[in-house]
C-alpha positions in Angstrom: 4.6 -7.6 5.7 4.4 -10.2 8.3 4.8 -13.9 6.9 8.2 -12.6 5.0 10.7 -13.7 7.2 13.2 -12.2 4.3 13.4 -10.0 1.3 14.5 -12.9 -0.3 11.0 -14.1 -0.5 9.2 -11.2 -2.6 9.1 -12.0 -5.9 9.7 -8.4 -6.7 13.2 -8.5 -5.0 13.8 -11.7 -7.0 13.0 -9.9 -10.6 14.7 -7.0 -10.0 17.7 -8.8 -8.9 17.4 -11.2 -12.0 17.2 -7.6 -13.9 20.3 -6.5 -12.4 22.4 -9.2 -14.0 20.2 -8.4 -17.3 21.6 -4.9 -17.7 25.2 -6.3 -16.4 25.2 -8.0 -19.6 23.7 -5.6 -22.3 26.6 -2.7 -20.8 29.2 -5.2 -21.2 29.1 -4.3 -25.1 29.1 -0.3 -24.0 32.6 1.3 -25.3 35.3 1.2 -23.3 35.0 5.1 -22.6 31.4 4.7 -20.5 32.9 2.2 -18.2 33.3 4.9 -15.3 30.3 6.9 -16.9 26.7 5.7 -18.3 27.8 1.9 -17.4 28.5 3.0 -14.2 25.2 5.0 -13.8 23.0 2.4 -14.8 24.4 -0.5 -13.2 24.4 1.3 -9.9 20.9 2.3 -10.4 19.9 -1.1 -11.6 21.0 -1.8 -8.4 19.5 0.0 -6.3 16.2 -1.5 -7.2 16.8 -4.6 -5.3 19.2 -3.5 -2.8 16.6 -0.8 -1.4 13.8 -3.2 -1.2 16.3 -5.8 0.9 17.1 -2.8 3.2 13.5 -1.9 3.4 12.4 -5.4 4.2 15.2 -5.1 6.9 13.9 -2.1 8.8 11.3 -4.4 9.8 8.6 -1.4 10.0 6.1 -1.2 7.0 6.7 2.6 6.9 10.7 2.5 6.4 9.5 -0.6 4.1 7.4 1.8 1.8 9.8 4.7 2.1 12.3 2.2 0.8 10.3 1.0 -1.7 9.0 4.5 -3.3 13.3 4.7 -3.3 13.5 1.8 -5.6 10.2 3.0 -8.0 12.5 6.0 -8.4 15.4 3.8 -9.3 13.2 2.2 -12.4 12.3 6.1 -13.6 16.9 6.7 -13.8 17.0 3.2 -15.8 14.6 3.6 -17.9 16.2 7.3 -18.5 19.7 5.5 -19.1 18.5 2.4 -21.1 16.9 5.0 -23.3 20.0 7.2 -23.8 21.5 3.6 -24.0 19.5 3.3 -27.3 19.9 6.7 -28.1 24.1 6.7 -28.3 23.8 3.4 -30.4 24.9 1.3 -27.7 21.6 -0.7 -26.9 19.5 -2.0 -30.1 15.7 -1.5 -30.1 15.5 -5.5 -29.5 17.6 -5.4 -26.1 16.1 -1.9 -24.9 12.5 -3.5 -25.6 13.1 -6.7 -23.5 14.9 -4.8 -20.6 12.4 -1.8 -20.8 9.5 -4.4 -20.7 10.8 -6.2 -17.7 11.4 -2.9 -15.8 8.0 -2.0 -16.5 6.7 -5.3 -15.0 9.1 -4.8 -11.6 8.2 -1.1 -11.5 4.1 -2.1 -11.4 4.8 -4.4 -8.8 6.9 -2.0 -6.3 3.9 0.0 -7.3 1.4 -2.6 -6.0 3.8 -3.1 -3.0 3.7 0.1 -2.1 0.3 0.9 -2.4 -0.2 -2.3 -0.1 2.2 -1.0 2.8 0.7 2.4 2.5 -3.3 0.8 3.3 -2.1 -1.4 5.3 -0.7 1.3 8.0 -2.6 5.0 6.2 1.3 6.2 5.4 0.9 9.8 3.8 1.7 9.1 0.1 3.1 11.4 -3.1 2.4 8.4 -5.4 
């Protein structure tokens, strides 16, 4: 990914960590009895979404990149799983799961694009 000189610079890395503070504030209104349960799930998912593309970026190899990166697309799949059981409890409205679900989508198609990238760019093996 050569002209990155940080993860700071994907735009990817900077939705998903905009995302993160997104879903920090829809589970503030979860009941007191999910803090160390479903809260604590998805936030640390939600998480993981940015966090794995910064260590990827820092591996400085494209193939521990797109490892990291198929890491976070598997992230999005457990969020969108909890938003939905979010919903599902009563705890998310269909108007927040809708805008969080549609930003996920957007981040998930570019980690998608960004892998597919790091995977033609060096012929990595691929599941996706």
């Amino acid at each position: 990914m050569g002209k990155m000189r940080s993860h700071r610079d994907l735009v990817v890395w900077q939705r998903a960590m905009t995302f993160v503070q997104r879903v920090y504030e829809a589970t503030e209104s979860f009941p007191p009895h999910e803090t160390y349960n479903l809260v604590s799930q998805l936030r640390r998912a939600a998480v993981s979404i940015p966090a794995n593309l910064a260590e990827g970026h820092g591996r400085r190899t494209d193939g521990a990149f797109a490892r990291h990166v198929d890491i976070a697309l598997g992230s999005t799949a457990e969020v969108d799983t909890l938003l939905q059981l979010a919903h599902d409890l009563g705890y998310l409205s269909q108007e927040h799961l809708e805008i969080l679900m549609e930003d996920l989508e957007q981040i998930g198609r570019m980690l998608q694009s960004l892998y597919k990238t790091l995977r033609t760019q060096n012929s990595l093996p691929t599941h996706r």
